[in-house]
MITOR-389218 format. One record per atom (N, C-alpha, C): residue number from 0; atom name; x, y, z; residue in one letter. Coordinates in steps of 0.2 Angstrom, whole numbers, plus 5000, padded with zeros to 4 digits. Layout:
% MITOR-389218
num NUM; atomo CA; xx X; yy Y; zz Z; residuo A
...
***
This chain:
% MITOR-389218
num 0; atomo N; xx 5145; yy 5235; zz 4924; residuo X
num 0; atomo CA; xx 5146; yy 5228; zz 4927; residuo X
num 0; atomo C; xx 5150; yy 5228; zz 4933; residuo X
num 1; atomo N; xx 5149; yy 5224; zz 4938; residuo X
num 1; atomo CA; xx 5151; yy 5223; zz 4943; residuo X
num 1; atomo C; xx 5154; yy 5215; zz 4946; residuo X
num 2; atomo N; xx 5160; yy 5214; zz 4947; residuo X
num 2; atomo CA; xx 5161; yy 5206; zz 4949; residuo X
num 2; atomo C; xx 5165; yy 5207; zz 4957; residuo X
num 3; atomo N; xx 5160; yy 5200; zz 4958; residuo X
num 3; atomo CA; xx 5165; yy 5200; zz 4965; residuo X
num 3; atomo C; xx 5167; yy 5192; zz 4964; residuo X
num 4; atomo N; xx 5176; yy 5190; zz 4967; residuo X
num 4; atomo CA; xx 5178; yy 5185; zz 4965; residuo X
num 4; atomo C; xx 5178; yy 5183; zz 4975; residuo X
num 5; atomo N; xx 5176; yy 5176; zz 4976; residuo X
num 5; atomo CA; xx 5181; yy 5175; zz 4982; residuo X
num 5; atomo C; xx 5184; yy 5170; zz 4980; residuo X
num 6; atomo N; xx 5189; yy 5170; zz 4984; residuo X
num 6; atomo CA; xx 5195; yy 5165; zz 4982; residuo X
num 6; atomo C; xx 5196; yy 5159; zz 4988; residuo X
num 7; atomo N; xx 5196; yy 5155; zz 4991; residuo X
num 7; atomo CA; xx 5198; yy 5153; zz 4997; residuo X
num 7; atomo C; xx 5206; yy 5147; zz 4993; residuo X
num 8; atomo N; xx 5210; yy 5151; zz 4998; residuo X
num 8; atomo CA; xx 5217; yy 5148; zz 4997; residuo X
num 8; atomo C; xx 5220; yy 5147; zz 5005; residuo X
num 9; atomo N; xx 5223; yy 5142; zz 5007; residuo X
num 9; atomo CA; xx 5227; yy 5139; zz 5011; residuo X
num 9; atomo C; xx 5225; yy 5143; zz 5019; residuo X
num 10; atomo N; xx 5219; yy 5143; zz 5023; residuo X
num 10; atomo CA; xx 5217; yy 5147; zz 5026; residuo X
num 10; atomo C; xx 5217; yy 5155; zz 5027; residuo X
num 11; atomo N; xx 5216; yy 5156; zz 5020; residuo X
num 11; atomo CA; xx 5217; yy 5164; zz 5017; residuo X
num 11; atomo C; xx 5211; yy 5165; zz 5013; residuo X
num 12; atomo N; xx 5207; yy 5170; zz 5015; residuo X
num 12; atomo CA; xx 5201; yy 5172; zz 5010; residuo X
num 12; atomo C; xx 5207; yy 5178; zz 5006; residuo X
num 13; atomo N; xx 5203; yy 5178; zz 4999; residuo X
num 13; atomo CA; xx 5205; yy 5187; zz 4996; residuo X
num 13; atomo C; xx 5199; yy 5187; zz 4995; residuo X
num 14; atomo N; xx 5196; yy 5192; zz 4993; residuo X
num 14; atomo CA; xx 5191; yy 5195; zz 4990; residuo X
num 14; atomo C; xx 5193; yy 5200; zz 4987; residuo X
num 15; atomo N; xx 5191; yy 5200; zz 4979; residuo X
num 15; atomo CA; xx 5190; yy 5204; zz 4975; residuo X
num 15; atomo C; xx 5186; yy 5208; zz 4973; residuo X
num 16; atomo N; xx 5185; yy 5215; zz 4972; residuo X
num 16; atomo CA; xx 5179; yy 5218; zz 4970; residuo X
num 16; atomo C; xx 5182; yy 5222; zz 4963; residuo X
num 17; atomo N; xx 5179; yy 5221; zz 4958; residuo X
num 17; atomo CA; xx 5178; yy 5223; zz 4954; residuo X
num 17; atomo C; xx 5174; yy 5227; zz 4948; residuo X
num 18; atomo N; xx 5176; yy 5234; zz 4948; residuo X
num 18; atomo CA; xx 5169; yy 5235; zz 4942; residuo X
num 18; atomo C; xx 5175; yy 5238; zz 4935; residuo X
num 19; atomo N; xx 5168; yy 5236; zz 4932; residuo X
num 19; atomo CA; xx 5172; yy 5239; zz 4923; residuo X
num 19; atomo C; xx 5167; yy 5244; zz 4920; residuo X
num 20; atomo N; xx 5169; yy 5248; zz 4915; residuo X
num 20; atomo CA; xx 5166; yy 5252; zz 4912; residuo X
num 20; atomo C; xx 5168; yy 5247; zz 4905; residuo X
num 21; atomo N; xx 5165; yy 5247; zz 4901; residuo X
num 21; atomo CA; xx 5166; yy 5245; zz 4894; residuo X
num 21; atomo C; xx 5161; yy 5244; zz 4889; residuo X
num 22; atomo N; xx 5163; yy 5245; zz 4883; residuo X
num 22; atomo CA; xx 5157; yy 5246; zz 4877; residuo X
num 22; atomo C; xx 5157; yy 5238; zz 4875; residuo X
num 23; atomo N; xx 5150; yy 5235; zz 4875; residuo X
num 23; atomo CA; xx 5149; yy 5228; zz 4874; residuo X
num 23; atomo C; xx 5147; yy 5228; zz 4865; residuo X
num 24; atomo N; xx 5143; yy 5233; zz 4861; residuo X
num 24; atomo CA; xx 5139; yy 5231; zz 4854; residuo X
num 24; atomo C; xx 5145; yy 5232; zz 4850; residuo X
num 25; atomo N; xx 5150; yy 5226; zz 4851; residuo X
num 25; atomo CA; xx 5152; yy 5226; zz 4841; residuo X
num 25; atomo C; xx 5152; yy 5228; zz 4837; residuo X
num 26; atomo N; xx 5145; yy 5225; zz 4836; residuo X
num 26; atomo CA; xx 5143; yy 5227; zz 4828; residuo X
num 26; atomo C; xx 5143; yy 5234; zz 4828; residuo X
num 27; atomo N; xx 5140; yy 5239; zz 4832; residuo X
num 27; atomo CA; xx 5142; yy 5246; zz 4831; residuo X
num 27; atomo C; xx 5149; yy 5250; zz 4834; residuo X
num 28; atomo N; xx 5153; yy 5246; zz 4836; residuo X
num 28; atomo CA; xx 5161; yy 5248; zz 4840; residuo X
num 28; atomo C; xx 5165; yy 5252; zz 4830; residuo X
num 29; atomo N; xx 5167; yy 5259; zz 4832; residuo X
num 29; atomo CA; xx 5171; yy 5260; zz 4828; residuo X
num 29; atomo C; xx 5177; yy 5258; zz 4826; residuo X
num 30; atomo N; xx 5178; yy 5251; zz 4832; residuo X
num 30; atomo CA; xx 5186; yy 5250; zz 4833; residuo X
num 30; atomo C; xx 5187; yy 5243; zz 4833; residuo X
num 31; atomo N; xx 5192; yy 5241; zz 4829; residuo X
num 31; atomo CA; xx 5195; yy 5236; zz 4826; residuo X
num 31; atomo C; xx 5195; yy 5229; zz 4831; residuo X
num 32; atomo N; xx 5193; yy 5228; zz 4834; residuo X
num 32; atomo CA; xx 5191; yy 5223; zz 4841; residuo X
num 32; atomo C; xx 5189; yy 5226; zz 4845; residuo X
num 33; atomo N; xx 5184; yy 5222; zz 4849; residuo X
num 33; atomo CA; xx 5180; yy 5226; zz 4855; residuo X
num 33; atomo C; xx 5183; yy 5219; zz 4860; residuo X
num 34; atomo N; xx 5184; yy 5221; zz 4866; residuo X
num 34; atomo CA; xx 5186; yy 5218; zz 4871; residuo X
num 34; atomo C; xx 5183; yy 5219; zz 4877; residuo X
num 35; atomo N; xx 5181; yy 5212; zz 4881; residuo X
num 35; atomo CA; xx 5177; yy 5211; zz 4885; residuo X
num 35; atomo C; xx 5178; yy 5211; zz 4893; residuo X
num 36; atomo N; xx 5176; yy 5212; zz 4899; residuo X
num 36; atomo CA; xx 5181; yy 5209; zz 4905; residuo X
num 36; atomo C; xx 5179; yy 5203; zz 4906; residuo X
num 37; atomo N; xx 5185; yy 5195; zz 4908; residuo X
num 37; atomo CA; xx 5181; yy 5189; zz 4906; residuo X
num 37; atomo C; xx 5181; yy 5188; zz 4917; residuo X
num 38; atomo N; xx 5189; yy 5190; zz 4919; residuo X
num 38; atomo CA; xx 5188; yy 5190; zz 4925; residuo X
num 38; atomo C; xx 5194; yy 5196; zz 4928; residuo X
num 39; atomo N; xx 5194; yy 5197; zz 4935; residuo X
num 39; atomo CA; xx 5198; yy 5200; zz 4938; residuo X
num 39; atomo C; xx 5202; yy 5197; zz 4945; residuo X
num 40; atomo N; xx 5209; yy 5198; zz 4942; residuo X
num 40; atomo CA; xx 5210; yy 5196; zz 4952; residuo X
num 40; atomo C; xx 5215; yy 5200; zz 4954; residuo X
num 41; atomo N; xx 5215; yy 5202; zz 4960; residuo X
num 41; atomo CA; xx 5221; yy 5207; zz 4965; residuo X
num 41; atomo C; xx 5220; yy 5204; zz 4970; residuo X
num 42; atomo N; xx 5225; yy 5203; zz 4970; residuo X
num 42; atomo CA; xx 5230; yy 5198; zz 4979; residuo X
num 42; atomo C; xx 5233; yy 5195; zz 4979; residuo X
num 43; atomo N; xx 5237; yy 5194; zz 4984; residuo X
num 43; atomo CA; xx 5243; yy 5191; zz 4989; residuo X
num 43; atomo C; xx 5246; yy 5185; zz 4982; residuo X
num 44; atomo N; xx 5251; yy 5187; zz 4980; residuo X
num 44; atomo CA; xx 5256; yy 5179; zz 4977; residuo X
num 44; atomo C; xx 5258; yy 5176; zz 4982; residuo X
num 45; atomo N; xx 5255; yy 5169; zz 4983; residuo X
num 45; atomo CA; xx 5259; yy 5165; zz 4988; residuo X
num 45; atomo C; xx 5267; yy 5164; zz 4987; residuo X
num 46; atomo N; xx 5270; yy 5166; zz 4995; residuo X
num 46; atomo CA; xx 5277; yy 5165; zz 4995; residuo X
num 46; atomo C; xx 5281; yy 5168; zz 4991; residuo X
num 47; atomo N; xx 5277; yy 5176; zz 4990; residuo X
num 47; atomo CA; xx 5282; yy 5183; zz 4989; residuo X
num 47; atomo C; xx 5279; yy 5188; zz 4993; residuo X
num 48; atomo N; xx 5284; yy 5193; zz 4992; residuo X
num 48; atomo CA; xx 5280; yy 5202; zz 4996; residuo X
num 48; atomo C; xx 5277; yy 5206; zz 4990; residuo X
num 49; atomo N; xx 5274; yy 5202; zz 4985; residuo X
num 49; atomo CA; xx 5271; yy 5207; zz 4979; residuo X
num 49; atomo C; xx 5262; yy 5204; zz 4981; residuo X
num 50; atomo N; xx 5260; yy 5212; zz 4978; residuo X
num 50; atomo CA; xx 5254; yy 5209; zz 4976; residuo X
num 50; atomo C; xx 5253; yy 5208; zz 4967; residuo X
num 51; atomo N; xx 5247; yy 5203; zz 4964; residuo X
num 51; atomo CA; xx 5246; yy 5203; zz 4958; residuo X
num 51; atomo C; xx 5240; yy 5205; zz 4958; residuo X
num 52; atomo N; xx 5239; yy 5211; zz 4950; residuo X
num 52; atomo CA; xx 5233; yy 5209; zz 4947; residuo X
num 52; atomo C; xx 5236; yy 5205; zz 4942; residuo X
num 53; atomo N; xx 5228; yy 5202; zz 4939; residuo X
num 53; atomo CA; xx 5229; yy 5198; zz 4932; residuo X
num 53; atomo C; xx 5222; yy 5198; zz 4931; residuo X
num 54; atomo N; xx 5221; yy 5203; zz 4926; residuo X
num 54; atomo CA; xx 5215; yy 5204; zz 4921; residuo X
num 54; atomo C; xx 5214; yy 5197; zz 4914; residuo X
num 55; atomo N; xx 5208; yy 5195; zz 4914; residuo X
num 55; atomo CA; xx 5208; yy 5192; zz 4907; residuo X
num 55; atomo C; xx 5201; yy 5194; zz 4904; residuo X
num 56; atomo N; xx 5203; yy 5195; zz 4897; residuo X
num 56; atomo CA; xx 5199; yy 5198; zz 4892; residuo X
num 56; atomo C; xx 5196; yy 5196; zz 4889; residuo X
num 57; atomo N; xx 5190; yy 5194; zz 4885; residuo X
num 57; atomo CA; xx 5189; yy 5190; zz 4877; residuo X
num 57; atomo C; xx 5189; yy 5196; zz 4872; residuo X
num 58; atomo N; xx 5190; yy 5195; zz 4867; residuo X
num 58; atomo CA; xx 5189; yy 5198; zz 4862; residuo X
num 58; atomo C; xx 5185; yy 5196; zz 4855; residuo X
num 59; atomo N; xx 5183; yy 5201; zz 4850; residuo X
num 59; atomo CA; xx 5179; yy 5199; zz 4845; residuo X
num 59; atomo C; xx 5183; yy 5202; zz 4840; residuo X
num 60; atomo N; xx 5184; yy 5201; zz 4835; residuo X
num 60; atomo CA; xx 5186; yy 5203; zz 4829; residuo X
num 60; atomo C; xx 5182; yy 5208; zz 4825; residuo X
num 61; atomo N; xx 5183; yy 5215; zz 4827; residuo X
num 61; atomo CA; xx 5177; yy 5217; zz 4821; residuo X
num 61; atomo C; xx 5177; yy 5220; zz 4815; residuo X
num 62; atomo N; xx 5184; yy 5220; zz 4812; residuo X
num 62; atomo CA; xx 5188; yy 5222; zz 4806; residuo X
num 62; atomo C; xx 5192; yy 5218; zz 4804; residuo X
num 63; atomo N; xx 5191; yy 5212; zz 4799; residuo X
num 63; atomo CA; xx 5193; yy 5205; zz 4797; residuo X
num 63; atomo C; xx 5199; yy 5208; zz 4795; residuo X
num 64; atomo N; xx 5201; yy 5212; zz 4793; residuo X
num 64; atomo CA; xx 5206; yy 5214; zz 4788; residuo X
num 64; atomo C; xx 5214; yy 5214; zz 4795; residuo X
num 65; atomo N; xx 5214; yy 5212; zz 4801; residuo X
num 65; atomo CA; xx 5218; yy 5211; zz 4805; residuo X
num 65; atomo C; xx 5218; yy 5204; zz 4807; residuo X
num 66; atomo N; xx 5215; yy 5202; zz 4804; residuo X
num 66; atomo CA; xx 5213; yy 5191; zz 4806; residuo X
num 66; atomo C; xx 5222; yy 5191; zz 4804; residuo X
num 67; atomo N; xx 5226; yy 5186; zz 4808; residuo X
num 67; atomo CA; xx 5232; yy 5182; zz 4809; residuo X
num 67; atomo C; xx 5236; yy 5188; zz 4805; residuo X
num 68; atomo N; xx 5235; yy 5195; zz 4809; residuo X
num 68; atomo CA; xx 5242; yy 5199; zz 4810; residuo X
num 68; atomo C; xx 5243; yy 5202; zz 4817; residuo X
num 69; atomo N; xx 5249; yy 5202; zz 4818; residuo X
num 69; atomo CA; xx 5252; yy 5203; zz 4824; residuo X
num 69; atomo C; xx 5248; yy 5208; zz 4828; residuo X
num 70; atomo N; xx 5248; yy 5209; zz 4834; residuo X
num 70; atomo CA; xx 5245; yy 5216; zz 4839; residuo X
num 70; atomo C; xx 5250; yy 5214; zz 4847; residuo X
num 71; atomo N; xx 5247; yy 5220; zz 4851; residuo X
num 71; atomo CA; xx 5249; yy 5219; zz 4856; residuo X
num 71; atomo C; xx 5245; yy 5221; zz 4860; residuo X
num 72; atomo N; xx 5247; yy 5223; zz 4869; residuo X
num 72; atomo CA; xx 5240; yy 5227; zz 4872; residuo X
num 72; atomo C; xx 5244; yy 5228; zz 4878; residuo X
num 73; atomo N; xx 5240; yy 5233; zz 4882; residuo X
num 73; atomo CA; xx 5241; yy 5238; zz 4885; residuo X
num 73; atomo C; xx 5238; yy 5238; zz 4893; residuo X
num 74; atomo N; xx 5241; yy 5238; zz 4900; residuo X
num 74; atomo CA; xx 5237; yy 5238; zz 4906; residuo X
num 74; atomo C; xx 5241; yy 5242; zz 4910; residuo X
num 75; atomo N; xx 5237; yy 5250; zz 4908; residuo X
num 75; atomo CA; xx 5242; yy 5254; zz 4914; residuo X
num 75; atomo C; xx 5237; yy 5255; zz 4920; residuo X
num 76; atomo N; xx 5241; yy 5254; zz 4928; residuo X
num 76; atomo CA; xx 5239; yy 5253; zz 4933; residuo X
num 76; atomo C; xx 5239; yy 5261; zz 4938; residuo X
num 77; atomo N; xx 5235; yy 5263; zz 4941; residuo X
num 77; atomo CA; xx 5235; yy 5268; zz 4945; residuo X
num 77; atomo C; xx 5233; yy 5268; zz 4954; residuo X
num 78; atomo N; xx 5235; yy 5271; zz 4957; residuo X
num 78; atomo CA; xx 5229; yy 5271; zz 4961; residuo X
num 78; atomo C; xx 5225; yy 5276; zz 4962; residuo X
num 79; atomo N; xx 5219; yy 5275; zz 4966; residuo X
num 79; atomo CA; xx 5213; yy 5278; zz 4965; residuo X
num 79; atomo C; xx 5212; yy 5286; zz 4964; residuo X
num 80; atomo N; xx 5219; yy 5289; zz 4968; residuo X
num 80; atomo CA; xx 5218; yy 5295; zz 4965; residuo X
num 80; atomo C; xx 5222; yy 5298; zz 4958; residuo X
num 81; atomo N; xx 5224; yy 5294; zz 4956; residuo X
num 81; atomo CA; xx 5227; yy 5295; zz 4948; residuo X
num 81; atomo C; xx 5234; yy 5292; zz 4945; residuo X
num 82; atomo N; xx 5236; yy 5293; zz 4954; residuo X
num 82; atomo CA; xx 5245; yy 5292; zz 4953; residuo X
num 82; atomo C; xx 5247; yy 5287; zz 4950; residuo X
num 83; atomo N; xx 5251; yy 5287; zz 4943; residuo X
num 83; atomo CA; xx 5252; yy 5280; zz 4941; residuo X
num 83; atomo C; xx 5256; yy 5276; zz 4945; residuo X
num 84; atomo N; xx 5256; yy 5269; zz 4943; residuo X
num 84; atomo CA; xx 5260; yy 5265; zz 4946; residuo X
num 84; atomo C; xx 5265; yy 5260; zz 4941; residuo X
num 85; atomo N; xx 5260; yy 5258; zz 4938; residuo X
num 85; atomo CA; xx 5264; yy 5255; zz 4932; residuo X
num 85; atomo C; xx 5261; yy 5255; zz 4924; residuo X
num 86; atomo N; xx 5265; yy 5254; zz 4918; residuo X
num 86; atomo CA; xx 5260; yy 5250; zz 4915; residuo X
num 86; atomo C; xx 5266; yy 5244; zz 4911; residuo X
num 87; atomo N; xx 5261; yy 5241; zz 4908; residuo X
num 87; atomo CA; xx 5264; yy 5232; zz 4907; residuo X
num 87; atomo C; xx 5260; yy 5232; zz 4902; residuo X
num 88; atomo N; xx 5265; yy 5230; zz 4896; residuo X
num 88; atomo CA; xx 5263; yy 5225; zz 4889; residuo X
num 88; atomo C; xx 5263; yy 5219; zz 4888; residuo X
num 89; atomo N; xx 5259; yy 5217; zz 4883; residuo X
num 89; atomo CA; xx 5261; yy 5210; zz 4881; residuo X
num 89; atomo C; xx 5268; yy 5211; zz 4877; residuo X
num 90; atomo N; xx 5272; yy 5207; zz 4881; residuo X
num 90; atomo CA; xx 5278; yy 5210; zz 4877; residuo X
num 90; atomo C; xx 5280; yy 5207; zz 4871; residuo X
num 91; atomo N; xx 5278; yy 5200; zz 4869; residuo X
num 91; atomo CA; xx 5279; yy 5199; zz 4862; residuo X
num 91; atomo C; xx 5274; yy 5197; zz 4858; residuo X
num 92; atomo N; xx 5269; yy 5200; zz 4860; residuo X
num 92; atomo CA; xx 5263; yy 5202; zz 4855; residuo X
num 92; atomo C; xx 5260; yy 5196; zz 4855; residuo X
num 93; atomo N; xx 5255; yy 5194; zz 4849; residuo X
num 93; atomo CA; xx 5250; yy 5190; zz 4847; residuo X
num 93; atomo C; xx 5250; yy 5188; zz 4842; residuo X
num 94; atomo N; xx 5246; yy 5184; zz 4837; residuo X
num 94; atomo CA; xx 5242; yy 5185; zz 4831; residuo X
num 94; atomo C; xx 5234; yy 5185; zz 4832; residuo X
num 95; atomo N; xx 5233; yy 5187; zz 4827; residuo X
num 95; atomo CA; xx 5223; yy 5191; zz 4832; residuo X
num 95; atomo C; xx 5220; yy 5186; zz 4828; residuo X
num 96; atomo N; xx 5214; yy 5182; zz 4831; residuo X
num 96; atomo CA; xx 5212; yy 5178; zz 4827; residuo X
num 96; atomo C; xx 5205; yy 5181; zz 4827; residuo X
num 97; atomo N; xx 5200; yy 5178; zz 4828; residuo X
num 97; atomo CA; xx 5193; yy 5181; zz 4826; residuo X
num 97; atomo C; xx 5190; yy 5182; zz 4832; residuo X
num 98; atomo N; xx 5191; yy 5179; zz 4837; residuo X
num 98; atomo CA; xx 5191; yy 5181; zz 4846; residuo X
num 98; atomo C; xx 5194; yy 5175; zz 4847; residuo X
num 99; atomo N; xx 5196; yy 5177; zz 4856; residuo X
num 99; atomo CA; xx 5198; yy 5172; zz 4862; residuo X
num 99; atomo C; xx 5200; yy 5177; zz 4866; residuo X
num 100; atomo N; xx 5203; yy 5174; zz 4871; residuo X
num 100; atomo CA; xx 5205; yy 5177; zz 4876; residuo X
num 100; atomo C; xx 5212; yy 5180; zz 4878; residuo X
num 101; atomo N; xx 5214; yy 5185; zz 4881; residuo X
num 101; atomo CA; xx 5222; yy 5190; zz 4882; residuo X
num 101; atomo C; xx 5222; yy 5190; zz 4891; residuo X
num 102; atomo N; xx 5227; yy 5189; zz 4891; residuo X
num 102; atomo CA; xx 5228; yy 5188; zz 4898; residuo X
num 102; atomo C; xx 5235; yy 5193; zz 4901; residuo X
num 103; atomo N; xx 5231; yy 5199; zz 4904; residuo X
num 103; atomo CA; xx 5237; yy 5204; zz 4906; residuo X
num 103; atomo C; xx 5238; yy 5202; zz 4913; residuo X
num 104; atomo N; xx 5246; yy 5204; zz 4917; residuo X
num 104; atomo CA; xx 5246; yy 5203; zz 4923; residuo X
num 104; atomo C; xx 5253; yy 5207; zz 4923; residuo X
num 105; atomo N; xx 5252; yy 5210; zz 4932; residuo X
num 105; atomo CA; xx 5256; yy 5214; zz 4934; residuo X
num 105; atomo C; xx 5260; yy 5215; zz 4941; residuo X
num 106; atomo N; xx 5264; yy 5216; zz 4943; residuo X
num 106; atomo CA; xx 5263; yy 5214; zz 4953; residuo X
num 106; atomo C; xx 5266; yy 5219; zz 4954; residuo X
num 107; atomo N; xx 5265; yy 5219; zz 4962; residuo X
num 107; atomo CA; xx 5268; yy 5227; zz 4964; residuo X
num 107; atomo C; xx 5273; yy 5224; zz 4971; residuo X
num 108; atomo N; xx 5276; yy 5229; zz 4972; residuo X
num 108; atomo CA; xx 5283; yy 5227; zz 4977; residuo X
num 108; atomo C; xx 5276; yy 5229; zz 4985; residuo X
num 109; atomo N; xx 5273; yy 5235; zz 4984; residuo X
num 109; atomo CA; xx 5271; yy 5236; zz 4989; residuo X
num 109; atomo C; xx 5265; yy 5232; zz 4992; residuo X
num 110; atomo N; xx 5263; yy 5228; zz 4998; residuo X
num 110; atomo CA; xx 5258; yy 5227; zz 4998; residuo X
num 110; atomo C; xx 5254; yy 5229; zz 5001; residuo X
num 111; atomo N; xx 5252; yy 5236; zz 5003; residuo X
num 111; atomo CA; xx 5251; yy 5239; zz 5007; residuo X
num 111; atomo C; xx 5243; yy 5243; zz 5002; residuo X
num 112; atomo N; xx 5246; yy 5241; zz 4996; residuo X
num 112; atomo CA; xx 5242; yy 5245; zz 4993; residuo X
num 112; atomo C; xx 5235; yy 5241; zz 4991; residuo X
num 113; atomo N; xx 5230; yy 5243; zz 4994; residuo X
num 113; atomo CA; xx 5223; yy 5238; zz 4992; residuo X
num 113; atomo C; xx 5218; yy 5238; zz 4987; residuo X
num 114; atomo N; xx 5219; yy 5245; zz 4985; residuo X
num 114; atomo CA; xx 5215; yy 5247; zz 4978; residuo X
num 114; atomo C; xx 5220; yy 5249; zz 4973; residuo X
num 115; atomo N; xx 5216; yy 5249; zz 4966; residuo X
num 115; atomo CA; xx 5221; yy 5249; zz 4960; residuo X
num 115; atomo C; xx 5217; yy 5252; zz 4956; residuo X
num 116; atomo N; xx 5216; yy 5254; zz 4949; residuo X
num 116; atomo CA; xx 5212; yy 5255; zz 4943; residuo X
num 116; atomo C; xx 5216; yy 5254; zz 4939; residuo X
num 117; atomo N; xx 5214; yy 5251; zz 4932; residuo X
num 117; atomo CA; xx 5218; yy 5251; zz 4926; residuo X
num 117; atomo C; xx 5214; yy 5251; zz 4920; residuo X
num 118; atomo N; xx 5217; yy 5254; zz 4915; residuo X
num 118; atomo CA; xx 5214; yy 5254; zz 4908; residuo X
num 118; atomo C; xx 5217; yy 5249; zz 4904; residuo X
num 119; atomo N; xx 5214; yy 5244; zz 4901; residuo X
num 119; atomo CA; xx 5217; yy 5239; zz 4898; residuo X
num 119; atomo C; xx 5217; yy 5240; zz 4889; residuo X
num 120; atomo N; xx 5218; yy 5241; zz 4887; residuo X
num 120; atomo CA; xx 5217; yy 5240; zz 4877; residuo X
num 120; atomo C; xx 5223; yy 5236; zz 4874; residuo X
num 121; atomo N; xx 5220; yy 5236; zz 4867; residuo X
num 121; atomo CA; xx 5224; yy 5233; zz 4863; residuo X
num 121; atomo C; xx 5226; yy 5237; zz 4858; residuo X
num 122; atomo N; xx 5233; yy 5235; zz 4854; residuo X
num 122; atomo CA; xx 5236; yy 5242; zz 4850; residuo X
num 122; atomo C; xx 5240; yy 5237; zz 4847; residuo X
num 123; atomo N; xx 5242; yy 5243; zz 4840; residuo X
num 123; atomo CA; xx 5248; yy 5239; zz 4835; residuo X
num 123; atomo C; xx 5253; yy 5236; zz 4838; residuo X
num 124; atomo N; xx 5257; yy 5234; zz 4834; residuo X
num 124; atomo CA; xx 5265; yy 5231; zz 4837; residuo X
num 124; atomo C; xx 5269; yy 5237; zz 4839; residuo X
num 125; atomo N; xx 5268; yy 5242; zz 4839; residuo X
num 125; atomo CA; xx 5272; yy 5247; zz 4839; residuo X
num 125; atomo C; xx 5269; yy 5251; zz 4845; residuo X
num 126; atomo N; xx 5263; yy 5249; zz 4848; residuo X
num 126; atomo CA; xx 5259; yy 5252; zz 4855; residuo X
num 126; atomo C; xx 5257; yy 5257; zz 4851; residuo X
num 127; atomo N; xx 5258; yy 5261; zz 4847; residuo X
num 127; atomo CA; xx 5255; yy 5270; zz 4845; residuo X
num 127; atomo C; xx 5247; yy 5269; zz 4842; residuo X
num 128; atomo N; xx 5245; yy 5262; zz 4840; residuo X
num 128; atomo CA; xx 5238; yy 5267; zz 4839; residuo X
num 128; atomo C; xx 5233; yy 5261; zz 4843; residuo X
num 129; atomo N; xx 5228; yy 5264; zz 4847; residuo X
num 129; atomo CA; xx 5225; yy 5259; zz 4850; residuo X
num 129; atomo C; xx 5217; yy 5256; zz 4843; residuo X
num 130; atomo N; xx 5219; yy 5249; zz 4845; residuo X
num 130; atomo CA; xx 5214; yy 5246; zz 4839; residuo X
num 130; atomo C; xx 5207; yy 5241; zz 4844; residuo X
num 131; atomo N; xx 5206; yy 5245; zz 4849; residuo X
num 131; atomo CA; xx 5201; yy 5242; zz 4854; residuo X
num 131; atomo C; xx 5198; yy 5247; zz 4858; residuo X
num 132; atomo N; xx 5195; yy 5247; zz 4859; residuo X
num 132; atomo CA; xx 5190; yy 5251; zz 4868; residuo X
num 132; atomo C; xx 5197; yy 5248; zz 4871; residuo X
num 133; atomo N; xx 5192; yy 5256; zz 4877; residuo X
num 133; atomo CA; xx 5197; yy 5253; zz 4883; residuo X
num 133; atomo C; xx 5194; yy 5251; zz 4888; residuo X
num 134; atomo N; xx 5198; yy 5247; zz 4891; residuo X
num 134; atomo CA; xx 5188; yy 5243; zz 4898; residuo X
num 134; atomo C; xx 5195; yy 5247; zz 4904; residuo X
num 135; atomo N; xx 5190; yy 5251; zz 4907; residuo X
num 135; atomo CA; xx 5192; yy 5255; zz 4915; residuo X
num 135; atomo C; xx 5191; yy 5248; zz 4920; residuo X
num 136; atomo N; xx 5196; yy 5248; zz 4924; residuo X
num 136; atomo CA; xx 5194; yy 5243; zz 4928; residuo X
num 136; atomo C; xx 5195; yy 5244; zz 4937; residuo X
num 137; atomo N; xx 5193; yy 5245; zz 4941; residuo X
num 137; atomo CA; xx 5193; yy 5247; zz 4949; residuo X
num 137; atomo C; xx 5193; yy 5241; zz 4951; residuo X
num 138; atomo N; xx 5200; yy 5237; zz 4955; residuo X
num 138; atomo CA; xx 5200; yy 5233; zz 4960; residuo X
num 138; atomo C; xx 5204; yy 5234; zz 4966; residuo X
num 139; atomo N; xx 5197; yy 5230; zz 4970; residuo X
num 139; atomo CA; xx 5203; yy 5231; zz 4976; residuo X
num 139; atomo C; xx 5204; yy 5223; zz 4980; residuo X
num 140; atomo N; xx 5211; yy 5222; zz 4985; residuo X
num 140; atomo CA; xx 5210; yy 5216; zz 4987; residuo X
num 140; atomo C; xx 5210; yy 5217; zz 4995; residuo X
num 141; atomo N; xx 5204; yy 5215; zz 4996; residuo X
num 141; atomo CA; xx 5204; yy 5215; zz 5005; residuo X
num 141; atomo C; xx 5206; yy 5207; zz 5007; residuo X
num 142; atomo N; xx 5212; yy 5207; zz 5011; residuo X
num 142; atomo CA; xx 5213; yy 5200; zz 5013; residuo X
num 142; atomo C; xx 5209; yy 5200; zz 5021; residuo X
num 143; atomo N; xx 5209; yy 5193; zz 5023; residuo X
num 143; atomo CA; xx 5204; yy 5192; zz 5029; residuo X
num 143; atomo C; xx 5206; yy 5188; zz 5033; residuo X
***
């Protein structure tokens, strides 16, 4: 899957490009939620020197037996050659209902840097076992 976002703000274009890798079929997912990419965006916060991503998700519930108990979830950021740069949780978790949406987000000091990758999942309260696919995510922000 491939998205491009354009954005038009305050005589600033961003454009975002984005592609995902992610397992779509549910019903045959061996893992406890399957999650979706719903959108993508990388660029300029107005009236800071950071840039943002902010990934949003949907998710489906595919193991009832976690319906309204707590989870968290996971978006470690790299660039394109591996080096990490960050990663970011939801820090005070959720309760998991049958689906909706999860909205990660993260900024960086530098903004020099135009491409990113990230892997986004979901996990227990405690981060140690992942209970979702991971969706790979490749964005970059060309300002204009």
């Amino acid at each position: 899957m491939s998205i491009i976002i354009n954005e038009e703000s305050v005589g600033m274009s961003n454009n975002v490009y984005a592609q995902v890798n992610q397992q779509t079929d549910s019903l045959a997912s061996p893992n406890k939620i399957t999650i979706q990419l719903t959108s993508v965006k990388y660029a300029p916060l107005s009236e800071t020197n950071f840039n943002q991503l902010k990934v949003l998700v949907d998710y489906n519930t595919n193991d009832l037996s976690v319906v309204n108990t707590p989870m968290t979830g996971t978006m470690k950021v790299s660039l394109p050659d591996g080096t990490p740069l960050k990663t970011s949780s939801i820090q005070k978790g959720y309760v998991v209902g049958q689906s909706g949406t999860i909205q990660f987000a993260t900024s960086f000091t530098d903004k020099a840097i135009q491409r990113v990758n990230a892997d986004v999942y979901l996990t227990n309260t405690l981060g140690t076992e992942k209970i979702s696919n991971v969706l790979t995510i490749n964005a970059s922000s060309l300002t204009k």
